[in-house]
N, C-alpha and C positions, 0 to 999 in steps of 0.2 A: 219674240226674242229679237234683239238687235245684233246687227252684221256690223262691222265698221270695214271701214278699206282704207289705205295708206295707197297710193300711189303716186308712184317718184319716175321723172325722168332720169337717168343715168345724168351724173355729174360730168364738168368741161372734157372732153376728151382730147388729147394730144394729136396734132398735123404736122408734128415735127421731120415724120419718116413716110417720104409720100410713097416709099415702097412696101409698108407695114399695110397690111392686107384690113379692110373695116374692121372686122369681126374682132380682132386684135389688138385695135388701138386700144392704149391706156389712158386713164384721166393726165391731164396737166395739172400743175400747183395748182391752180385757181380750181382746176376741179375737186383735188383731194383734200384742198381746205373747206369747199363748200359742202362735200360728203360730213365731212367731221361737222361741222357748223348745223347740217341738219338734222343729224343723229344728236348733237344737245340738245336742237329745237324739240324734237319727239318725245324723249326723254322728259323734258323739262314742262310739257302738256300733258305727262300720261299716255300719250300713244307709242304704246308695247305692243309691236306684231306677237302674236306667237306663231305665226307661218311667213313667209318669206317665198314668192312666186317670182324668179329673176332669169330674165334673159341670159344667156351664158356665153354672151359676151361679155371679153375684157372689164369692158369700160362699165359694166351694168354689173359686173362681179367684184370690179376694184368700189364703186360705189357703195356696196352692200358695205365691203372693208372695213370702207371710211367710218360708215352708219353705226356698225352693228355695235363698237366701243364706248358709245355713251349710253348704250340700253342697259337696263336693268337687269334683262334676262337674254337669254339667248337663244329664239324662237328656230324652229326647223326650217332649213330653208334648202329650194329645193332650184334647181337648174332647170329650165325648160325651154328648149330650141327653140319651141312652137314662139317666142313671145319674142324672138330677136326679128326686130321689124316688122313686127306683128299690127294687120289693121284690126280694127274694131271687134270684131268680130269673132277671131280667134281670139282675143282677150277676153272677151266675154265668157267663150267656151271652156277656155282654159281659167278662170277664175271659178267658175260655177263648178268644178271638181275640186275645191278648196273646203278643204275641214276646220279651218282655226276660226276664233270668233272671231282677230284681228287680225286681217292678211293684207301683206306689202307687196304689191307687185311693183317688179322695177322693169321698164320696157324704155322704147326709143321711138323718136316721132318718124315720119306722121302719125302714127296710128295711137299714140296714147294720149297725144289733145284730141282726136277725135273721138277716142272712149272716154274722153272724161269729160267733155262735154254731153256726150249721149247717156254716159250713165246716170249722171243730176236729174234731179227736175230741175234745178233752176240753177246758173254760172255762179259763182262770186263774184262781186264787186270787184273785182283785180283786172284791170285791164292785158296784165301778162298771161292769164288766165288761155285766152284765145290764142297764143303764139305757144303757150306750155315751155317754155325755154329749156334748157339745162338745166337740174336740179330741181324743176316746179315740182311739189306736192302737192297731192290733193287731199284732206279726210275727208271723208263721206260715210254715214252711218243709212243701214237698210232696214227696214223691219221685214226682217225674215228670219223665219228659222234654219234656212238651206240655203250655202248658194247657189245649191241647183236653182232656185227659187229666182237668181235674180233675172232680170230684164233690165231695158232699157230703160230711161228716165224714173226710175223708183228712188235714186240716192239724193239723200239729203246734206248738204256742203256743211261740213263742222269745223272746217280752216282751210285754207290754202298759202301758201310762203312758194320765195324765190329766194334765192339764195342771196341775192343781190340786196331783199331787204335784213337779211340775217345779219349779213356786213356793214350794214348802215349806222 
């Protein structure tokens, strides 16, 4: 069986209120138009989560927001502290307790360029790929039946976008 994964950096987040605590900050325009712009993008390929693994931050739950209006369906999606800031590691862990065939995780760097580069076998061509910017997605498809099942370097890259080329 195949696994596919969607994973999204949270969209532009707002530095307007240097007293709004991280965890809190919300997207700025440019992020809540890039949220919507990538939720057509997914939409508009066939990539339908039906689970939704997001950091429960602000900026990582206004994101989901943005997203979730151009899907088709409206997959379960679940809040998990473990993933706010999260390195490699706990992403991994906390993905591999995931039930759906298509799971979205939405996290914050560093730690989710470094799991999405470790979960590939091989980068994409994309040179933003390395920086994971605001908004980077990733698909990657697994052949497993579980993903307890997954490990490092098993995913295979079925797209990746930046928001930046969505607006081009």
């Amino acid at each position: 069986m195949t696994k596919r994964l969607i994973l999204t950096r949270h969209a532009k987040s707002s530095w307007d209120d240097p007293m709004t605590p991280d965890h809190d900050r919300p997207l700025n325009e440019r992020g809540k138009a890039a949220a919507a712009d990538l939720g057509a993008w997914l939409a508009s390929r066939g990539y339908v989560p039906d689970e939704v693994l997001c950091s429960d931050a602000l900026r990582t739950r206004k994101t989901w927001s943005g997203i979730a209006p151009a899907l088709p369906a409206t997959p379960v999606l679940t809040l998990k502290p473990a993933l706010y800031h999260a390195g490699p590691d706990v992403m991994l862990a906390v993905l591999r307790h995931a039930t759906g065939d298509c799971v979205m995780v939405i996290g914050h760097n560093p730690g989710i360029a470094e799991f999405a580069a470790r979960v590939v076998a091989q980068a994409p061509h994309n040179p933003a790929f390395r920086h994971y910017p605001t908004g980077a997605t990733l698909v990657a498809s697994f052949e497993i039946d579980n993903w307890s099942d997954l490990t490092f370097g098993m995913g295979a890259v079925r797209d990746f976008i930046v928001p930046r080329e969505l607006a081009a």
